[in-house]
C-alpha positions, 0 to 999 in steps of 0.5 A: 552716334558718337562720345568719347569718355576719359580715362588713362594708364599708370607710366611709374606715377605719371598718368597717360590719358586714354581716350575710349571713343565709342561709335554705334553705327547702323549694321550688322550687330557687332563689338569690336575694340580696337587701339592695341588692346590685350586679352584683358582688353578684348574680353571687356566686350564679354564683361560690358554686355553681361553687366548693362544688361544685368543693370538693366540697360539694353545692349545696341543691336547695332555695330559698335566700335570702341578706339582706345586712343592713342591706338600705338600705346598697348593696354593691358588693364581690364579698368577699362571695363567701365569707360566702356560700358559708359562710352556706350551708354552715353553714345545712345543718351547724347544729354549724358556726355557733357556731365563726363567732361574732365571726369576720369573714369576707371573700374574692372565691371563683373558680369552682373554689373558690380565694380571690382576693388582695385589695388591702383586706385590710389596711384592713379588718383594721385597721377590724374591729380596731378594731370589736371582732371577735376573729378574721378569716378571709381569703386565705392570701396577703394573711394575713402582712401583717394579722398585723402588726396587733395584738390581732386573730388572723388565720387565712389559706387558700387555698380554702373547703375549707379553711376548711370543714375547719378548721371540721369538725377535719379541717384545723387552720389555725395563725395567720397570723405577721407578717412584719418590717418592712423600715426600709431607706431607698431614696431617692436625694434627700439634703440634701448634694446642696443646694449653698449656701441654709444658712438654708434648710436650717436653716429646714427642720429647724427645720420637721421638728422642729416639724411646721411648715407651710412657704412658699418663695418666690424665682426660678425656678432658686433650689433652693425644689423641691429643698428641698421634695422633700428635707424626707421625708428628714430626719422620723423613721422611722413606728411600726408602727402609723402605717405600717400606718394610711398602708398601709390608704389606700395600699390603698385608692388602689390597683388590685386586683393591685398590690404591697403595701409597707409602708413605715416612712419618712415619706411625701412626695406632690408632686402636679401643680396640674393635679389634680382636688379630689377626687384632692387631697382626696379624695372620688369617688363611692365616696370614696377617701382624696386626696393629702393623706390618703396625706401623713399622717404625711409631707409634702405638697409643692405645687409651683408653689403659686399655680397651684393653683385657689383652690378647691383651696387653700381646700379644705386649711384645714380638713384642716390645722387638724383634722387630718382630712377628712371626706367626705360624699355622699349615700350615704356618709360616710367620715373619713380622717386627713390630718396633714401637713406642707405645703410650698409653693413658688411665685414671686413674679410671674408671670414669676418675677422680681419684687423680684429681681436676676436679670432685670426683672419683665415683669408688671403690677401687675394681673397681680401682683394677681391672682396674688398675690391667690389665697393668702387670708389665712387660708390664709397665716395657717397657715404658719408659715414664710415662706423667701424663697429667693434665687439661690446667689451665687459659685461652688458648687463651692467649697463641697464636697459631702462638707462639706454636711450629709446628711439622716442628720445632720439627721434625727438632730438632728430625732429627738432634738430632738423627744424633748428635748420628750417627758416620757418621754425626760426622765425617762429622761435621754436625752442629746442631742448638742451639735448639737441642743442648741444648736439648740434653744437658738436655736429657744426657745419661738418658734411662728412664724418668719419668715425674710424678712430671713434672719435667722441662727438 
């Protein structure tokens, strides 16, 4: 008695498809997995037999034989709990088979036959999406979120018996609905907060609407990390279906038992200099999407930028220029998307001070060179503004802060810009207000901006 049920691994966010091949054969009573499994792997021949059982279903006191084809790729996820426990179920029912055809099965089983919430449901609905399966079967919990997902029916229980007697007629399963997004923005960070630097904050609009790479450059205390932690607030909210991509490497950064948020407001990550290459880039031994894959569609903002190791630095020319990263290791291969704004911020010395009037430079010229000197050519090449950011002068409070200009107001003039430039939005006669309009008369057909005489726009 032989089938075959289908279910698959996550290479980035690419699906691998697995076939689990179970065989009962007249013998001695034996279980036996092979095609490279690890311990997680193995120790399914425990899970399965406690949860049939558990469910009601008699375990075959034959020899069973379970191949995870293909046998030269290692699998180290216990998800293959459940296309086991169907394998062998469906190899002792043959009428059972045919309603698994292009179906995608997944789920870690618990010993009394329940299935487990998974943090890779969504990326692995997304890969199979996209790999062409019709149909996918996974945790009842998990299953309102993957139906977010277009173009791919997912069916959602609680245990294998359920599953077995959605198969049998017995129990009827209804598609998992989708669950609305929620747009509400929750941050408190907000451009009105932004006393003074109105060339600044002008330069960064004119960065959101053109997805720009920024440099901020000034004294410590002059507001180049308030800038840069605020430039998220004033991008366009994400579609559907960016969202739920940024979701799929969230899930994959995430530990099992996490919360999952689907969150439609670009993304902004501020990461540490002290981080590693891999958690910047990505990469591990299992490779897992890095800081720059979890700001695609948002911004990346590297604070203190030219503390960062110069490996590190030249590590991002690629990903900004394609657009993606590419992991290889010996035994793996995965590509993530990695389209982001960045944003660096540093000063202009060691010491913060140098060609400024707030206090006297105390570094030399070889400490200047040598810090100056890890921002290479190419890499300042891909930026296209250069902010010089200089202490506010006067006093702020004159300036009040309900006349600032709040994110809202720049993000609307940030939408409508960018659907000035889309055919669609042309045809269709989409009037924009003055405000963007004149913006975008300054702006004209300019590529690079530099603002290191402040120039007015």
């Amino acid at each position: 008695m032989y089938t075959a049920i289908e279910s698959g691994l996550l290479a980035g966010l690419e699906l691998i498809p697995i076939q689990t091949e179970v065989n009962i054969s007249a013998g001695l009573p034996s279980f036996s997995i092979v095609g490279l499994p690890t311990n997680s792997v193995s120790e399914s021949r425990i899970r399965v037999k406690a949860a049939l059982k558990e469910q009601g279903y008699q375990f075959p006191s034959r020899r069973v034989v379970v191949n995870l084809a293909p046998a030269d790729i290692k699998k180290d996820t216990a998800l293959f709990d459940l296309p086991i426990a169907l394998g062998v179920v469906c190899a002792q029912q043959r009428q059972l088979a045919h309603k698994l055809s292009g179906v995608l099965c997944f789920g870690e089983l618990s010993l009394d036959g329940q299935l487990y919430p998974n943090h890779l449901t969504l990326p692995l609905t997304l890969a199979a999406k996209k790999a062409g399966y019709r149909e996918i079967f996974m945790n009842a919990i998990d299953a309102p979120y993957a139906a977010l997902i277009d173009g791919i029916k997912v069916r959602g229980f609680s245990s294998i018996g359920e599953i077995i007697g959605h198969l049998t007629g017995c129990q009827p399963q209804p598609v998992s609905s989708a669950s609305p997004l929620d747009p509400k923005r929750v941050s408190d960070l907000d451009f009105s907060q932004v006393a003074g630097l109105k060339h600044a904050k002008r330069a960064m609009c004119i960065a959101a609407i053109g997805r720009h790479n920024v440099r901020l450059s000034g004294p410590p205390g002059c507001g180049k990390s308030m800038l840069g932690t605020r430039l998220h607030t004033i991008l366009p909210d994400l579609s559907t279906e960016q969202a739920l991509e940024l979701a799929s490497m969230e899930a994959q950064r995430s530990r099992r038992g996490s919360t999952f948020q689907l969150n439609v407001v670009a993304p902004s990550r501020c990461p540490h200099y002290s981080i590693t290459t891999p958690g910047l880039i990505g990469g591990g031994a299992n490779p897992r999407p890095g800081e720059i894959s979890l700001a695609h569609h948002g911004v990346l903002f590297l604070d203190e930028f030219l503390e960062f190791r110069r490996q590190q630095l030249e590590a991002l020319r690629t990903p900004i220029e394609e657009g993606c990263v590419r992991l290889s290791r010996c035994d793996h291969l995965a590509s993530y998307p990695a389209k982001f704004m960045l944003v660096a911020a540093h000063n202009p010395c060691p010491c913060g001070y140098y060609g400024t009037e707030a206090a006297v430079c105390q570094c030399t010229s070889r400490e200047l060179r040598a810090y100056q000197g890890k921002l290479s050519g190419p890499l300042n090449d891909r930026f296209d503004l250069h902010i010089p950011v200089q202490q506010p002068s006067g006093y702020l409070g004159v300036e009040r802060s309900d006349t600032r200009e709040t994110s809202t107001q720049m993000r609307l003039k940030v939408t409508e810009a960018r659907c000035f430039h889309e055919s669609d939005a042309v045809r269709r006669g989409r009037q924009l207000n003055s405000s963007a309009v004149k913006l975008l008369n300054r702006i004209g057909a300019i590529g690079t901006y530099s603002f290191r005489r402040r120039a007015r726009l």
